[in-house]
N, C-alpha and C positions, 0 to 999 in steps of 0.2 A: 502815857501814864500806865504803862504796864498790863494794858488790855483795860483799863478800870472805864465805866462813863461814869460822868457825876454833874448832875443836873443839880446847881446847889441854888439856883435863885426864886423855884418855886417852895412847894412844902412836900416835894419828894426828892430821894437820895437815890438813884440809879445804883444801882450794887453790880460787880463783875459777872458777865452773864456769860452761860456757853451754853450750844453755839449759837455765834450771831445772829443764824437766821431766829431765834427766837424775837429780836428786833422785826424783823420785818414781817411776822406771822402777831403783833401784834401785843405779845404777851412782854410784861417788865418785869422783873425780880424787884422790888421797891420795898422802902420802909417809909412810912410818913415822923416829919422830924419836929421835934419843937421848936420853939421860938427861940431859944437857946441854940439848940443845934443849928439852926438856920445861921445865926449869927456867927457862929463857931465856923461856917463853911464860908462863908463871907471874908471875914476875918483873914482864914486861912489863906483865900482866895489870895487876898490882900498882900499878904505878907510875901508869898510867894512872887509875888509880881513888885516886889521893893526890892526883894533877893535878883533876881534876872534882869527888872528893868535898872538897877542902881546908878548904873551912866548916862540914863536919857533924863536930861530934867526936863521935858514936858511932862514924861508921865509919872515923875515923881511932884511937881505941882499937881497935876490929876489927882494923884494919888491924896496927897497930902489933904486937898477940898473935901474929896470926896471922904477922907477919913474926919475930917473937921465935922462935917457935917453932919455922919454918923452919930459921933457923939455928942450932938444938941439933941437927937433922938433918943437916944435911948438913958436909959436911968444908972442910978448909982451901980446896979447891980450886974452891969454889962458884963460880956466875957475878958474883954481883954479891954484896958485905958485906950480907949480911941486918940484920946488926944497926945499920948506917948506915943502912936503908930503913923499919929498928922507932923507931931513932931520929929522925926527920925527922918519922914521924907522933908520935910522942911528945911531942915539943919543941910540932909544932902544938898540937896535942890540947890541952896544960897551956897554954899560950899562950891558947888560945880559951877555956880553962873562967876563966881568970883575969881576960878581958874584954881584953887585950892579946895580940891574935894575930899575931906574927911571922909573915914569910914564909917560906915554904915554901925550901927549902936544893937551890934549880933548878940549880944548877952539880952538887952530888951528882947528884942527879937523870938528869941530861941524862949525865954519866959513866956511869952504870950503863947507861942507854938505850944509848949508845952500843957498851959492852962487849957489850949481849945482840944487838946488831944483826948481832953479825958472825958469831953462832950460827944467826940464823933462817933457814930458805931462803926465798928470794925468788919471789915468783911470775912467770910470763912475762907473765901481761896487764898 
């Protein structure tokens, strides 16, 4: 990831730090993130890993629960439709089990991407 850490499942964001050893002397470059941003890194996580894993339907069933799931949690005002991001792996998932795998629904996709982008802080390097 281009030198970057990113710690996205607590409520801090690891920022590109130099040099390493400032890891192991203890000290972290961090910003604490909101509930938004948190979801936004989640999200992203997400999607990223529907892009790469696109041909393994296990982990697009994974994916797909775990996106289902998502979205009985959180409320109207989420970052991105959970359940547009359950169904994209969905569609694949039966697609591949049926030996006719559709492509993946990159315009959804790339809309969500874009929605979480405007949540994430940006680093200065």
């Amino acid at each position: 990831m281009n030198g970057e850490v990113h710690f996205s499942v607590a409520y801090v964001y690891l920022i590109p730090f130099d040099p390493p050893s400032t890891l192991a002397m203890g000290t972290f470059p961090y910003i604490v993130l909101s509930m938004k941003q948190q979801e936004a890194l989640l999200a992203r996580d997400i999607i990223q890993m529907i892009r790469e894993y696109k041909d393994d339907a296990n982990v697009l069933e994974y994916l797909e629960g775990f996106s289902a799931s998502i979205a009985r949690l959180v409320d109207s005002t989420a970052v991105v439709n959970w359940d547009d991001i359950a169904g994209i792996c969905d569609q694949r998932y039966f697609s591949i089990n049926k030996g006719e795998p559709l492509d993946l629904n990159n315009k959804l996709l790339d809309q969500c991407e874009r929605a979480i982008s405007e949540l994430l802080p940006v680093s200065n390097s």
